[in-house]
GUSE-354573 format. One record per atom (N, C-alpha, C): residue number from 1; y, x, z; atom name. Coordinates in Angstrom, 2 decimals. Layout:
REC NUM Y X Z CA $
...
//
This chain:
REC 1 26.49 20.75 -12.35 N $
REC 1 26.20 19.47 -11.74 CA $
REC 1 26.59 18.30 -12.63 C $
REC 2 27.60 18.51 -13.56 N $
REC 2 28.34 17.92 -14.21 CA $
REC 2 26.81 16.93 -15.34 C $
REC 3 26.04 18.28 -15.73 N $
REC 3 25.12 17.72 -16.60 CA $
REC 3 24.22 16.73 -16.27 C $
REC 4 23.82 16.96 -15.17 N $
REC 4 22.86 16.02 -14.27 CA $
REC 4 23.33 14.46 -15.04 C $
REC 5 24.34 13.90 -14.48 N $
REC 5 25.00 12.95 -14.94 CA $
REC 5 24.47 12.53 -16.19 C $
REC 6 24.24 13.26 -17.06 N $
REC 6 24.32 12.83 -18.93 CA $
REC 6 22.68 12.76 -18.40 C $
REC 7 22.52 11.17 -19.37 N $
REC 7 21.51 10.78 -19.62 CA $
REC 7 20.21 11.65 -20.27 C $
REC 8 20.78 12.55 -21.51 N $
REC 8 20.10 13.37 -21.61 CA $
REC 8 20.18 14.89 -21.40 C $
REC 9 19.87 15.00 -20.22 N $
REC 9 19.73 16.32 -19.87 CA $
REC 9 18.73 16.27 -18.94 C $
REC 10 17.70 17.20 -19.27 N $
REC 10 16.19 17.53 -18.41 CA $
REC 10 16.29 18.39 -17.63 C $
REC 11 16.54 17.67 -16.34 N $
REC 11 16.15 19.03 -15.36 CA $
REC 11 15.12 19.12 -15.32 C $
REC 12 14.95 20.74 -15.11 N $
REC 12 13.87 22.06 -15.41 CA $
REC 12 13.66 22.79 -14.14 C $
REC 13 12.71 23.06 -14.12 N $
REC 13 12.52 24.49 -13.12 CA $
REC 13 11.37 25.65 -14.19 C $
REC 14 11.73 26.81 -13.28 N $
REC 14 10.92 28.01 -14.16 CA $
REC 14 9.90 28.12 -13.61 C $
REC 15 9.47 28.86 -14.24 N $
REC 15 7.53 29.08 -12.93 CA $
REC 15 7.68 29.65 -12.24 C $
REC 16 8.85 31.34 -12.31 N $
REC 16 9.01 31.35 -11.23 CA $
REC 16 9.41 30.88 -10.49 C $
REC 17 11.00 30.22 -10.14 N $
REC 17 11.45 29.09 -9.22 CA $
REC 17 10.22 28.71 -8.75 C $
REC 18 9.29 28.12 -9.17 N $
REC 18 7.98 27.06 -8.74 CA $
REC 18 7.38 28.23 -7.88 C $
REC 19 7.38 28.84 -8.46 N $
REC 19 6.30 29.76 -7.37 CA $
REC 19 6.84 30.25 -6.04 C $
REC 20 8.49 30.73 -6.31 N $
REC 20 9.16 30.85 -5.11 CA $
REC 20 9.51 30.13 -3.95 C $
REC 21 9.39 28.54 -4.73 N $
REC 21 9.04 27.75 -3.69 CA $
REC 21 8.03 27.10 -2.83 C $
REC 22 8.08 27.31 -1.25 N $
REC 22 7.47 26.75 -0.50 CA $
REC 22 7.76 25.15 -0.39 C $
REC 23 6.66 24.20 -0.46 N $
REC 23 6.43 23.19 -0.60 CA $
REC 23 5.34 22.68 0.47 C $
REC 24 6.02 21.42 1.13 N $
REC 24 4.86 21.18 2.33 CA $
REC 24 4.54 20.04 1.87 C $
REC 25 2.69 20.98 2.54 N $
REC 25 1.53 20.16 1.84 CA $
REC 25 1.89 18.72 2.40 C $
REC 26 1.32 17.63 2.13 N $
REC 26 0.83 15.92 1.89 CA $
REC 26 -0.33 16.00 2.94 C $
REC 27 -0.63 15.76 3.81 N $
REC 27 -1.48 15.60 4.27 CA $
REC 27 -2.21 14.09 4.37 C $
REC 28 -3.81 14.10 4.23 N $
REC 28 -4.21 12.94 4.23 CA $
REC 28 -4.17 11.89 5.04 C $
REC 29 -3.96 10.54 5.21 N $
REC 29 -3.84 9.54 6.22 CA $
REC 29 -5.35 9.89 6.61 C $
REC 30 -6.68 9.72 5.60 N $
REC 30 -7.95 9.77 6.18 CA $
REC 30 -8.61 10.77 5.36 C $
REC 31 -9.16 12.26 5.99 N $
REC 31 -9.55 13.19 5.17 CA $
REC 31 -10.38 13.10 4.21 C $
REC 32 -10.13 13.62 3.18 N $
REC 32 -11.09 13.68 1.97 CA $
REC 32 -11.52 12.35 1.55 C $
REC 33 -10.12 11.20 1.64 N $
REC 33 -10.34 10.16 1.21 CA $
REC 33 -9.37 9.36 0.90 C $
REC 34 -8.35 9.43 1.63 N $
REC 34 -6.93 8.95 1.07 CA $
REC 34 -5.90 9.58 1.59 C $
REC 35 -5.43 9.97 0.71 N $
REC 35 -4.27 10.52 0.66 CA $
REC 35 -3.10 10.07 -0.27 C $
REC 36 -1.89 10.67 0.42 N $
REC 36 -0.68 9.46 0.17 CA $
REC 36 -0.29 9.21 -1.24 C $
REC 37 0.11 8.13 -1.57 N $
REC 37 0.25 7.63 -2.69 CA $
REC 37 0.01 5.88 -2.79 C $
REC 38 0.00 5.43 -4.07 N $
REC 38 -0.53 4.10 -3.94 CA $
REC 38 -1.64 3.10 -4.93 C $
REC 39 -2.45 2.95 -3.94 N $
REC 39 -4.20 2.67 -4.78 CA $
REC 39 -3.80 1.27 -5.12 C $
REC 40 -4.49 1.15 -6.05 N $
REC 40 -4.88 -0.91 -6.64 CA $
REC 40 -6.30 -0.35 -6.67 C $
REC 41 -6.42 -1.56 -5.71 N $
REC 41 -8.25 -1.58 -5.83 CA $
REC 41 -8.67 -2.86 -5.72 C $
REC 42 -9.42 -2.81 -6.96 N $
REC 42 -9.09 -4.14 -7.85 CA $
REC 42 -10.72 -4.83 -8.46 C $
REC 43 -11.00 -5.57 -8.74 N $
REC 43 -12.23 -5.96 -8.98 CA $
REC 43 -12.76 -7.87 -8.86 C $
REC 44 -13.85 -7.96 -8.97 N $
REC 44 -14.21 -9.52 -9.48 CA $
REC 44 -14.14 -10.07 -7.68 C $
REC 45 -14.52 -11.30 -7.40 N $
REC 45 -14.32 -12.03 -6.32 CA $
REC 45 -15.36 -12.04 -5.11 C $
REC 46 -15.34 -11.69 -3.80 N $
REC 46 -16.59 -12.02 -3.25 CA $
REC 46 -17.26 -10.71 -3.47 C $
REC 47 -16.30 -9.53 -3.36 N $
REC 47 -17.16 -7.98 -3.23 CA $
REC 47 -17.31 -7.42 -2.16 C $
REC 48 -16.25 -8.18 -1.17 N $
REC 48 -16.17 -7.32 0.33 CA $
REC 48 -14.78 -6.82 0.00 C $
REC 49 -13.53 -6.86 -0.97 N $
REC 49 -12.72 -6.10 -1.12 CA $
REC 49 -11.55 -6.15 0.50 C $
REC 50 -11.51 -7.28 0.60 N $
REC 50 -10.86 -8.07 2.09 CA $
REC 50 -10.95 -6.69 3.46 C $
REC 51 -12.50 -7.03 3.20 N $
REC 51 -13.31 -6.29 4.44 CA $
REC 51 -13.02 -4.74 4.35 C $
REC 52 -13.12 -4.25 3.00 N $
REC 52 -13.03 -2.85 3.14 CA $
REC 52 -11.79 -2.21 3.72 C $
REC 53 -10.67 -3.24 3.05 N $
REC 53 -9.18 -2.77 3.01 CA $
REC 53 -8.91 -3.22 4.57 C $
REC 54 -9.32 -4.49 5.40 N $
REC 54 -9.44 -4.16 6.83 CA $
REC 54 -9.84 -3.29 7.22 C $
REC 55 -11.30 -2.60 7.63 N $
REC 55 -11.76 -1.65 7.62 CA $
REC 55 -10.84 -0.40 7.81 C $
REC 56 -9.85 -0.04 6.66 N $
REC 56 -9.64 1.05 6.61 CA $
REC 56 -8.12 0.57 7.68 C $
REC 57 -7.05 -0.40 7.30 N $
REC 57 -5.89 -0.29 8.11 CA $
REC 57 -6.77 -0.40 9.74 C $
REC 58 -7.74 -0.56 9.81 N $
REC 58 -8.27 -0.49 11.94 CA $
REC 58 -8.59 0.93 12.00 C $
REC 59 -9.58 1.54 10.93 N $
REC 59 -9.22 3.00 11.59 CA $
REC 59 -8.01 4.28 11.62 C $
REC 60 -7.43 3.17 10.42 N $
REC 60 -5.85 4.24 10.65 CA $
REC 60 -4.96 3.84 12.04 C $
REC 61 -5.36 2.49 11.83 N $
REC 61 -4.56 2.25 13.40 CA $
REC 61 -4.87 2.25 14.72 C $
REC 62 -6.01 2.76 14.35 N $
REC 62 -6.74 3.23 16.00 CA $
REC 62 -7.20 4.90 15.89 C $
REC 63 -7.18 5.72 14.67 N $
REC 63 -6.82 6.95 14.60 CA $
REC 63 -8.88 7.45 14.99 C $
REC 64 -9.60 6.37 14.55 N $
REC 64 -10.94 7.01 14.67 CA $
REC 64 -11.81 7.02 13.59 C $
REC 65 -12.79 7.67 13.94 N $
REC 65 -13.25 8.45 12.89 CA $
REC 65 -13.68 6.95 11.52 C $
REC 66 -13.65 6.80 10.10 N $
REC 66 -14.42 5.84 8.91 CA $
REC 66 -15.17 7.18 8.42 C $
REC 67 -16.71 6.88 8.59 N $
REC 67 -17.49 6.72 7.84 CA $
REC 67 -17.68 8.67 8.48 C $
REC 68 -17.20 8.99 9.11 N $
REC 68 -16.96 10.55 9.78 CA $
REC 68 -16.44 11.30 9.06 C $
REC 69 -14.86 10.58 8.57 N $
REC 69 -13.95 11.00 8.18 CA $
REC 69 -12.72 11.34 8.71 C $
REC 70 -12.68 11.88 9.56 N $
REC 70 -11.21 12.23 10.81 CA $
REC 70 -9.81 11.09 9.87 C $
REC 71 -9.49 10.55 10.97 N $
REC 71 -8.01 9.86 10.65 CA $
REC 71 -7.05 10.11 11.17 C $
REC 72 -5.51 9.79 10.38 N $
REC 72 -4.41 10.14 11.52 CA $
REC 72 -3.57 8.31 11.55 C $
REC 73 -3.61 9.04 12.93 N $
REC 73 -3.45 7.58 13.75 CA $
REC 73 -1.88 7.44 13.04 C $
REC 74 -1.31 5.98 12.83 N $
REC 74 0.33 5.46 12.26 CA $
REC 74 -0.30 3.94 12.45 C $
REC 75 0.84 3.28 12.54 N $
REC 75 0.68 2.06 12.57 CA $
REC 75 0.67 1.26 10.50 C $
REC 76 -0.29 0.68 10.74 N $
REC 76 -0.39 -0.27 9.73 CA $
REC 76 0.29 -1.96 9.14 C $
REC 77 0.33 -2.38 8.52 N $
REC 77 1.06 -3.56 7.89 CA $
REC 77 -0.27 -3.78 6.92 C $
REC 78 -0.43 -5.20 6.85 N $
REC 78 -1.57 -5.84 6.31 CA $
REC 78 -1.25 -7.26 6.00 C $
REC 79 -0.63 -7.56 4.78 N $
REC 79 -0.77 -8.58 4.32 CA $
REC 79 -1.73 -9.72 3.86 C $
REC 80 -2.35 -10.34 4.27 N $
REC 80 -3.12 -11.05 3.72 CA $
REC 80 -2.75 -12.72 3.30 C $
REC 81 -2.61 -12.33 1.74 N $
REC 81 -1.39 -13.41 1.76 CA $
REC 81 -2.53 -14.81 1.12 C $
REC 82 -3.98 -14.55 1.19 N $
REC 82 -4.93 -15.96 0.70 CA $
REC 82 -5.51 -16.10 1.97 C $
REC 83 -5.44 -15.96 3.02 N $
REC 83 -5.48 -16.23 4.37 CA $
REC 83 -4.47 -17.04 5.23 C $
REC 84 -5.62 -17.56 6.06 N $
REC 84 -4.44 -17.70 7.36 CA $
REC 84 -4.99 -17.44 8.46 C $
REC 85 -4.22 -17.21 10.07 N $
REC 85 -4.87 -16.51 10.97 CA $
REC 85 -5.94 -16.89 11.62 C $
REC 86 -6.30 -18.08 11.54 N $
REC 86 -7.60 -18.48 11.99 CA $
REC 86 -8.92 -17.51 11.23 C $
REC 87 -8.94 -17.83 10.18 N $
REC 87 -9.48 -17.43 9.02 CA $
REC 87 -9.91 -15.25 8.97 C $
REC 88 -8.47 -14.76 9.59 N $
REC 88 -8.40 -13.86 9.85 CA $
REC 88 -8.98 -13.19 11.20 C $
REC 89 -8.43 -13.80 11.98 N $
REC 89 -9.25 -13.61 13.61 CA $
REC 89 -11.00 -13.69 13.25 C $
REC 90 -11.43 -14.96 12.45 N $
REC 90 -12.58 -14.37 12.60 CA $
REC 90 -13.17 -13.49 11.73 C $
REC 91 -12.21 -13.41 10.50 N $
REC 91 -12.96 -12.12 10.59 CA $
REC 91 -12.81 -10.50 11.01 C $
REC 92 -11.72 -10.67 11.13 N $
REC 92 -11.47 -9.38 12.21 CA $
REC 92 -12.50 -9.22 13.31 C $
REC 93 -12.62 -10.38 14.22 N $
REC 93 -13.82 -10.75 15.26 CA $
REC 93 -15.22 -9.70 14.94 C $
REC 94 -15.41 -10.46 13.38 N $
REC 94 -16.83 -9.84 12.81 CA $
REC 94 -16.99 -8.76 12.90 C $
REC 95 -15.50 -8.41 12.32 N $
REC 95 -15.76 -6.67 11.93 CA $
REC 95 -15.98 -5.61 13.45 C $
REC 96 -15.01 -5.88 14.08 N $
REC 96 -14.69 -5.39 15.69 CA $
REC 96 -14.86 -6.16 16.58 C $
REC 97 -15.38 -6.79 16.72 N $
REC 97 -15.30 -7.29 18.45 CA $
REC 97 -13.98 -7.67 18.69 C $
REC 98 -14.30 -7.44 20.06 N $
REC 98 -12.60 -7.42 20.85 CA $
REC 98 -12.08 -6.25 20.93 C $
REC 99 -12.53 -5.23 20.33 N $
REC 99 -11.56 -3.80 20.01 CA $
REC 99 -10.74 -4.45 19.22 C $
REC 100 -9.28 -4.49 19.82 N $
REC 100 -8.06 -4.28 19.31 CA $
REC 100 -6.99 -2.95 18.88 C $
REC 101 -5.57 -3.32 18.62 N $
REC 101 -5.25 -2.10 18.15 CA $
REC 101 -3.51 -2.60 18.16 C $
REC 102 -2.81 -1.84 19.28 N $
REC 102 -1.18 -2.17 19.16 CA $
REC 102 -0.59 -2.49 18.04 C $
REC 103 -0.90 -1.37 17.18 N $
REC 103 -0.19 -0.75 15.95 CA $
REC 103 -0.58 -1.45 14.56 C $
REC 104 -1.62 -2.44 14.10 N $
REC 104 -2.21 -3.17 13.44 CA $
REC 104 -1.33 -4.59 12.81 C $
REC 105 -0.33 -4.70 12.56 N $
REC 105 0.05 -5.98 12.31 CA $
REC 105 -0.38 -6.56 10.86 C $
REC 106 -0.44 -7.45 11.17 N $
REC 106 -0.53 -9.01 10.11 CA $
REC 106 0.56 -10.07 9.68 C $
REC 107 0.16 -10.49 8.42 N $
REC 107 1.21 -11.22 8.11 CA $
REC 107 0.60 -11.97 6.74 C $
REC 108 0.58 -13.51 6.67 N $
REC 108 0.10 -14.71 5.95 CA $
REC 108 1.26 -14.95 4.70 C $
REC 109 2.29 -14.54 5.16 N $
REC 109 2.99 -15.14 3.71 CA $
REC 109 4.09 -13.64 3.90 C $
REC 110 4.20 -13.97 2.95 N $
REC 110 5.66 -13.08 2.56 CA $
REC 110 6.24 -13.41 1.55 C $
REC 111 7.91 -12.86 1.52 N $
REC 111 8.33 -12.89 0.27 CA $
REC 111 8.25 -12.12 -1.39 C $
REC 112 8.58 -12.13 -2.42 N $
REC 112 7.93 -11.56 -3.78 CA $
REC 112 8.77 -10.11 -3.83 C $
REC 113 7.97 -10.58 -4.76 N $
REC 113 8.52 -8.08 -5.13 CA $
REC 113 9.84 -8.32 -5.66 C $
REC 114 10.45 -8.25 -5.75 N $
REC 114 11.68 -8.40 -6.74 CA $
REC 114 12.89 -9.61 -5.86 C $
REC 115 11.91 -10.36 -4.97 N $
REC 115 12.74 -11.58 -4.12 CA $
REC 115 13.00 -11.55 -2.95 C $
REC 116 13.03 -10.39 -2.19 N $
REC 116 12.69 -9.66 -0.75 CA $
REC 116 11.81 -8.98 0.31 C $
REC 117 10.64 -9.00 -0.35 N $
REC 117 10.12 -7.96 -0.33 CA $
REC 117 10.41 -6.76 0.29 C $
REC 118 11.04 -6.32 -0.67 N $
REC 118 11.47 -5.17 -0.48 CA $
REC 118 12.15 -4.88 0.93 C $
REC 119 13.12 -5.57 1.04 N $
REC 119 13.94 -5.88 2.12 CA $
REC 119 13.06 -5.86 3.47 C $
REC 120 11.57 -6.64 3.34 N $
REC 120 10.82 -7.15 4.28 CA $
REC 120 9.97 -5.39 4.72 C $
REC 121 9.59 -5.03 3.67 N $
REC 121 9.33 -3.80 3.82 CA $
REC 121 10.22 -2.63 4.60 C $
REC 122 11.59 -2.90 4.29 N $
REC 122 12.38 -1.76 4.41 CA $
REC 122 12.40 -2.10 6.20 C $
REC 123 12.53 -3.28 6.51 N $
REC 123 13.00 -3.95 7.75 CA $
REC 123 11.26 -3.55 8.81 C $
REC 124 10.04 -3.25 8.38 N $
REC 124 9.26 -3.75 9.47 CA $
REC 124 9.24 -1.79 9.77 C $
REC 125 9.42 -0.89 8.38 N $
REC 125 9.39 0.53 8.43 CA $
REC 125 10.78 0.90 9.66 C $
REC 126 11.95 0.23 9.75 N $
REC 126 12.51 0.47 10.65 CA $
REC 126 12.50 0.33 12.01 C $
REC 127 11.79 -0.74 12.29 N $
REC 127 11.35 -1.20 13.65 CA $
REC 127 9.97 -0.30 13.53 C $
REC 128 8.93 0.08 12.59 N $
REC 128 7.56 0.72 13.03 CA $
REC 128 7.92 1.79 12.77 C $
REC 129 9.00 2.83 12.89 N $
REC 129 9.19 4.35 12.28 CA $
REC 129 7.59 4.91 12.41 C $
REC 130 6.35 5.04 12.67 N $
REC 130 5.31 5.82 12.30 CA $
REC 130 4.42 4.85 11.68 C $
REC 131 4.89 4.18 10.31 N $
REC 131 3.74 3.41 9.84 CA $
REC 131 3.22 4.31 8.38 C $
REC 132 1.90 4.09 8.70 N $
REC 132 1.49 4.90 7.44 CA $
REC 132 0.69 4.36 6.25 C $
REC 133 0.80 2.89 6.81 N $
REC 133 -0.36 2.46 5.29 CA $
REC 133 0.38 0.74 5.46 C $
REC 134 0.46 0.70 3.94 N $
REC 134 1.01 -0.89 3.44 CA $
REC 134 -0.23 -1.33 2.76 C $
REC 135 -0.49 -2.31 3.46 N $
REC 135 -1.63 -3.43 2.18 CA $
REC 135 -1.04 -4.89 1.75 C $
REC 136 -1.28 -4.87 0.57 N $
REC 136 -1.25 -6.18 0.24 CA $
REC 136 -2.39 -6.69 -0.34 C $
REC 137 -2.70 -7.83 -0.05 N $
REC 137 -3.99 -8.49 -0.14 CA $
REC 137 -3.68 -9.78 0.05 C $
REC 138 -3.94 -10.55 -1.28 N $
REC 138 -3.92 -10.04 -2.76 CA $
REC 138 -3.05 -9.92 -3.68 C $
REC 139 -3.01 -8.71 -4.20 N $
REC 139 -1.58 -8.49 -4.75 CA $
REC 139 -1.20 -10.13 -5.83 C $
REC 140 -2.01 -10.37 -6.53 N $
REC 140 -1.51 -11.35 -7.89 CA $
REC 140 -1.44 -12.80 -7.53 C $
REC 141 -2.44 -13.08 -6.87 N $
REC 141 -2.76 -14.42 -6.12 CA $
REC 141 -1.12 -15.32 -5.77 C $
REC 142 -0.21 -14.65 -4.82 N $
REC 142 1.02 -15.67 -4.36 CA $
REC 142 2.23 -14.50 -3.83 C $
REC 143 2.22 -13.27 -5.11 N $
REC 143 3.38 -12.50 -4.84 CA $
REC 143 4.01 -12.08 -5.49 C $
REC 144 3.91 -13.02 -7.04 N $
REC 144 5.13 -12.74 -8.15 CA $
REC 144 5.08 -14.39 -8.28 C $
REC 145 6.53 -14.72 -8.71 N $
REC 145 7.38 -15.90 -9.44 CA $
REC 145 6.57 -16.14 -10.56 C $
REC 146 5.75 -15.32 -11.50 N $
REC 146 5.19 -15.61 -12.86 CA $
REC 146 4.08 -15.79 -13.15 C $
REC 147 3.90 -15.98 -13.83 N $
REC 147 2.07 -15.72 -14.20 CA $
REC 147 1.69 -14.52 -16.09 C $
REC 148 2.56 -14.58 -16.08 N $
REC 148 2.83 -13.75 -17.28 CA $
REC 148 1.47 -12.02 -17.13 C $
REC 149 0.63 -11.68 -17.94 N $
REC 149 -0.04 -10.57 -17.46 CA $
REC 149 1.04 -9.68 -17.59 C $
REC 150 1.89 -9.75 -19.50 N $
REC 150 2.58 -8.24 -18.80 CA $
REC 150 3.63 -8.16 -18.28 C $
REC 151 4.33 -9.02 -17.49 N $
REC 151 5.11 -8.86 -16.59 CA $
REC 151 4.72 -8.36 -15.14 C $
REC 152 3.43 -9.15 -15.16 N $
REC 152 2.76 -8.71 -13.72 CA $
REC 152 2.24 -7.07 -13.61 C $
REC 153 2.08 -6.33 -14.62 N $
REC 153 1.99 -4.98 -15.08 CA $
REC 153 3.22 -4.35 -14.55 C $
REC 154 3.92 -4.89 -15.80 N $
REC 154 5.48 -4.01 -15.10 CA $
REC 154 5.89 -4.33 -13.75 C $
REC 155 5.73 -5.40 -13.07 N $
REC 155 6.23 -5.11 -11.66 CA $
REC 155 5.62 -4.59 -10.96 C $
REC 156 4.46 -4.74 -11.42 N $
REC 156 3.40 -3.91 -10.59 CA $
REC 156 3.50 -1.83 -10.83 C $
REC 157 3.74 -2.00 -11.62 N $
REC 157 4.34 -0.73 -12.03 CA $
REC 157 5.48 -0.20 -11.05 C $
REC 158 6.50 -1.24 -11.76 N $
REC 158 7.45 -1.03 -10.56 CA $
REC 158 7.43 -0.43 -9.38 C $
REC 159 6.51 -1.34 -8.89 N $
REC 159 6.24 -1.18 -7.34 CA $
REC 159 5.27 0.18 -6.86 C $
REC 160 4.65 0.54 -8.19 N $
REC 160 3.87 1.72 -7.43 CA $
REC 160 4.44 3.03 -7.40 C $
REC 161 5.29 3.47 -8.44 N $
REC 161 6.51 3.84 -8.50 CA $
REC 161 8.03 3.79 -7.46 C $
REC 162 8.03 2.81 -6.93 N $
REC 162 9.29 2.61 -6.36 CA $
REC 162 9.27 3.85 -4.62 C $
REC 163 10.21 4.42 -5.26 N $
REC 163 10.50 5.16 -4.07 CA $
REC 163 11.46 4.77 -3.14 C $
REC 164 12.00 3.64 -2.64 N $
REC 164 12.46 2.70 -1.57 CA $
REC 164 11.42 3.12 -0.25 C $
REC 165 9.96 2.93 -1.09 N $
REC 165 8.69 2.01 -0.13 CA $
REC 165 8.57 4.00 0.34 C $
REC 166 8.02 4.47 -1.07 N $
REC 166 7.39 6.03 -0.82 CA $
REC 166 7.94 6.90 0.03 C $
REC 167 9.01 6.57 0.27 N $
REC 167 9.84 7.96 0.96 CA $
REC 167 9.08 7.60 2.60 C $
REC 168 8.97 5.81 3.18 N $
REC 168 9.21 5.64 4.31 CA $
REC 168 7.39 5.60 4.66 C $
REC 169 6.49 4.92 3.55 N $
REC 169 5.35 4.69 4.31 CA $
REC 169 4.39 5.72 3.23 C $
REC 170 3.34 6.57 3.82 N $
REC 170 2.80 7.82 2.71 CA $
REC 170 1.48 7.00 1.63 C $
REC 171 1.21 5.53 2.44 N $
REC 171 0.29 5.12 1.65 CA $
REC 171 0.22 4.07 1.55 C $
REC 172 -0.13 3.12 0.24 N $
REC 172 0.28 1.87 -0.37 CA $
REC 172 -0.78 1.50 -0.83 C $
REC 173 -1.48 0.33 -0.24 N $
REC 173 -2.85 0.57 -0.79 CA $
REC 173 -2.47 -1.26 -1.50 C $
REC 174 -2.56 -1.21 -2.84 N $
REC 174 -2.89 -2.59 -3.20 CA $
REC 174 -3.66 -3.27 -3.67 C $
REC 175 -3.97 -4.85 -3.87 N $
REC 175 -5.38 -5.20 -3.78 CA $
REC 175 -5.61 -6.22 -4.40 C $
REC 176 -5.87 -6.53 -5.67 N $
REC 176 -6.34 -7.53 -6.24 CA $
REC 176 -7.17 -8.39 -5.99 C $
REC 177 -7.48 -9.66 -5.93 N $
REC 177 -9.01 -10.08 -5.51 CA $
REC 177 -9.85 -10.50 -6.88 C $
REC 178 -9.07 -10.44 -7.88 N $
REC 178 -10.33 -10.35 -8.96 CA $
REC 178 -9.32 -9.94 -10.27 C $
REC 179 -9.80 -9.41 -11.63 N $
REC 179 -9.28 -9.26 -12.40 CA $
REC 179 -9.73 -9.90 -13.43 C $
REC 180 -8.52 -10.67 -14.36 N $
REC 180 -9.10 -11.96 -15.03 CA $
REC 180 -7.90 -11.82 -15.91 C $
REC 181 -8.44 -11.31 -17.39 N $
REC 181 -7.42 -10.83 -17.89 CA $
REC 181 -7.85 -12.47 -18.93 C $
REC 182 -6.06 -12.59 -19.59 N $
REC 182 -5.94 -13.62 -20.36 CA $
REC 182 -6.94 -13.40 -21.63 C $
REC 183 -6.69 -14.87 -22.47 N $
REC 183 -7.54 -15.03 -23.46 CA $
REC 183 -6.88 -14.36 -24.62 C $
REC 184 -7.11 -13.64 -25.43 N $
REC 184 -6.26 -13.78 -26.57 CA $
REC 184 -5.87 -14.66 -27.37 C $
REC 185 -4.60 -14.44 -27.81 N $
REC 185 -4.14 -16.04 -28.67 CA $
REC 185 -3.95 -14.97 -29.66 C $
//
């Protein structure tokens, strides 16, 4: 145990070990379409990206079928941080009607990755113990301190990586609203 400790020492397993162990499967939030982990889905402005990533937190949070893809019902978190709820209602409106959904929450501002965040995350997973999908939308737009690209990489890194978030929610879906990489100097 002692070695663990030292920086360099690689824990290993054998193939057999690997094989001897039973390991439980991951099962998908929405079959044969997402499964846990954490997406950036990312692209130019005015694609529908908004709509899709709604879309998907209403049928996880109402547990019915996208596109006749069986879902499992958890409550969702949906940031939409270039919105506000007016803005949102209607288009939620568009998408659904007045089908609503308990388990669906929203939220216009938040704090940054690195500035509480985290905290904000850790705090809504304790009060929602069955939430299964985090969105942020839009990730770059008003949720880092910088504007730096490769800083916004590495935190973004950070964050897809960070097992704080992974242990509690199985899927992290994040969301750019356009990608606009700097000029070269």
């Amino acid at each position: 145990m002692q070695l663990r400790s030292d920086p360099s020492y690689l824990q290993t397993i054998s193939m057999n070990e690997l094989f001897d162990t039973q390991y439980r499967s991951k099962q998908p939030l929405i079959d044969g379409l997402l499964y846990p982990g954490t997406y950036i889905f990312a692209g130019s402005p005015k694609l529908g990206k908004s709509f899709l990533m709604a879309q998907l937190a209403y049928h996880v949070s109402t547990g019915t079928l996208l596109w006749n893809y069986p879902t499992r019902k958890g409550t969702g978190l949906y940031l939409a941080l270039e919105d506000d709820y007016r803005r949102l209602q209607e288009r939620l409106y568009r998408m659904f009607g007045t089908e609503s959904t308990d388990n669906l929450y929203f939220s216009v501002s938040a704090s940054q990755l690195g500035n509480g965040l985290d905290e904000q995350f850790a705090r809504f997973v304790a009060e929602h113990r069955d939430t299964k999908l985090i969105i942020i939308d839009t990730l770059q737009k008003r949720l880092f301190a910088f504007n730096y690209w490769s800083k916004y990489n590495d935190t973004l890194f950070d964050f897809a990586i960070d097992d704080s978030i992974a242990i509690h929610v199985p899927v992290r879906l994040l969301l750019s609203s356009s990608i606009v990489l700097p000029e070269a100097t």
